[in-house]
C-alpha positions in Angstrom: 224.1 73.2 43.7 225.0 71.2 46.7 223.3 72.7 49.5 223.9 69.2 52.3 227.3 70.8 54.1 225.1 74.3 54.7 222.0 72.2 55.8 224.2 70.4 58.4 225.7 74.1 59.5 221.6 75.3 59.5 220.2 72.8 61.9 223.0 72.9 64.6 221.4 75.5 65.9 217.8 77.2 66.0 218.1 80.1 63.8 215.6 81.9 61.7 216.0 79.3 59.1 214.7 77.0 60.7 211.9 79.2 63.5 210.4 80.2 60.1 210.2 76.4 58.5 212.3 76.9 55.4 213.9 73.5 54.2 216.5 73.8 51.5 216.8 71.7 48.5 220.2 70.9 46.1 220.0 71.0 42.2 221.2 70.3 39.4 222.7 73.4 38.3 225.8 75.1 39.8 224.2 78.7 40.5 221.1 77.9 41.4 219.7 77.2 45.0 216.4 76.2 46.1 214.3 76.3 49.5 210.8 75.4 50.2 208.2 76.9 53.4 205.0 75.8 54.0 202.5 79.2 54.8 201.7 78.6 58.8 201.6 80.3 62.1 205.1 81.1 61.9 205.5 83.0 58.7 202.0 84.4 58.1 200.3 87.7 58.7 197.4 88.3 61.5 194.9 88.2 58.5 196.0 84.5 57.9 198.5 85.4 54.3 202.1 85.0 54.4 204.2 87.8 55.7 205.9 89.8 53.2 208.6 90.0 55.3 209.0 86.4 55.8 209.2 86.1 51.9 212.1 88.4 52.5 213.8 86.3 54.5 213.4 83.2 52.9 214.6 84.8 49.5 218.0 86.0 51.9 218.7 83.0 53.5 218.0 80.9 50.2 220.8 83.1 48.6 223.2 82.9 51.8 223.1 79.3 51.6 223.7 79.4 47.8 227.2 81.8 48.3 227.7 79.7 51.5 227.9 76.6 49.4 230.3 78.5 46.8 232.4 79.5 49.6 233.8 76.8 51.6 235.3 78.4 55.1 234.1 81.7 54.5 231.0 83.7 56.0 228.6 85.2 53.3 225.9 87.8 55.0 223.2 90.0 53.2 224.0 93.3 52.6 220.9 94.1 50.3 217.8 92.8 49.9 215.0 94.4 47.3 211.8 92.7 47.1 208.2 93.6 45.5 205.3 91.2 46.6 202.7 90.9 43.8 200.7 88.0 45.0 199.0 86.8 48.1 199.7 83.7 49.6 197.0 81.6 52.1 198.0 80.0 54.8 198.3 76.0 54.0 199.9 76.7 50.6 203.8 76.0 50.6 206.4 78.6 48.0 209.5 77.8 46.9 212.4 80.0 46.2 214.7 79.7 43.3 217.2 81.8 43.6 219.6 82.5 40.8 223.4 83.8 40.8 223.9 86.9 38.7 227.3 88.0 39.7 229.8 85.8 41.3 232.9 88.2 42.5 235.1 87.5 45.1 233.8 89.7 48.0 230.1 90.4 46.8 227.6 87.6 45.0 224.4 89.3 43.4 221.5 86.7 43.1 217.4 87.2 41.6 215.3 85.1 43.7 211.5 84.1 42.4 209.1 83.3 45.0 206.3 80.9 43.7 203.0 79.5 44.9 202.1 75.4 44.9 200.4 76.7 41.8 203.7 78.0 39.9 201.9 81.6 40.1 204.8 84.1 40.8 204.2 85.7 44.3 207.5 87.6 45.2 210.8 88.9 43.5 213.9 89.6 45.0 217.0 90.6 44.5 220.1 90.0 47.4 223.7 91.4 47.2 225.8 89.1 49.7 229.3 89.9 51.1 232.0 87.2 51.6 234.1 87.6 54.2 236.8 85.5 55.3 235.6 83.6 58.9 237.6 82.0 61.4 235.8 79.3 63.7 
């Protein structure tokens, strides 16, 4: 999936995105979109782990971009997002998300999104229902 365009639309702007330190990466597959966030001060608990609700976020975003890219000129926004957390994460490691399509209607995408540790270890898994509206800029 080709995730450049959405990247472009991402850094106009500061957004959470980008306060949190996500960076998102294309592939090679059509339904799957990747993102990467290093574990720092700005996406980790007081007790020096990553929050779980910044693994939340990054699983949401990582699947807006993905129906963004599948949706040229229209707006896709979260309506659901389900997580469990089964792994702790120090600050200095980096996850990545992979998040992959499920359902592909024409008003609501359903994606699973893994979160993994530098190790490959499984640390999060999510699952995000996005609506697609029509947008007018």
């Amino acid at each position: 999936m080709d995730v450049e365009r959405i990247k472009q639309i991402i850094e106009e702007k500061p957004n959470l995105s980008t306060a949190l330190g996500m960076e998102f990466l294309s592939t090679s597959e059509d339904d799957v979109c990747m993102a990467r966030m290093k574990v720092d001060e700005r996406n980790r608990q007081p007790f020096g782990f990553l929050s779980g609700g910044a693994s939340l976020a990054l699983a949401e975003n990582v699947a807006g971009v993905g129906s963004s890219s599948l949706c040229p000129g229209k707006m896709c926004v979260g309506i659901e997002v389900s997580g469990s957390h089964v792994r702790a994460v120090s600050e200095g490691d980096t996850v990545t998300a992979i998040a992959r399509l499920q359902h592909q209607g024409s008003t609501l995408h359903v994606w699973n999104v893994e979160i993994r540790n530098s190790a490959g270890e499984l640390i999060s898994t999510v699952r995000v229902t996005n609506y697609v509206i029509n947008h007018n800029k």
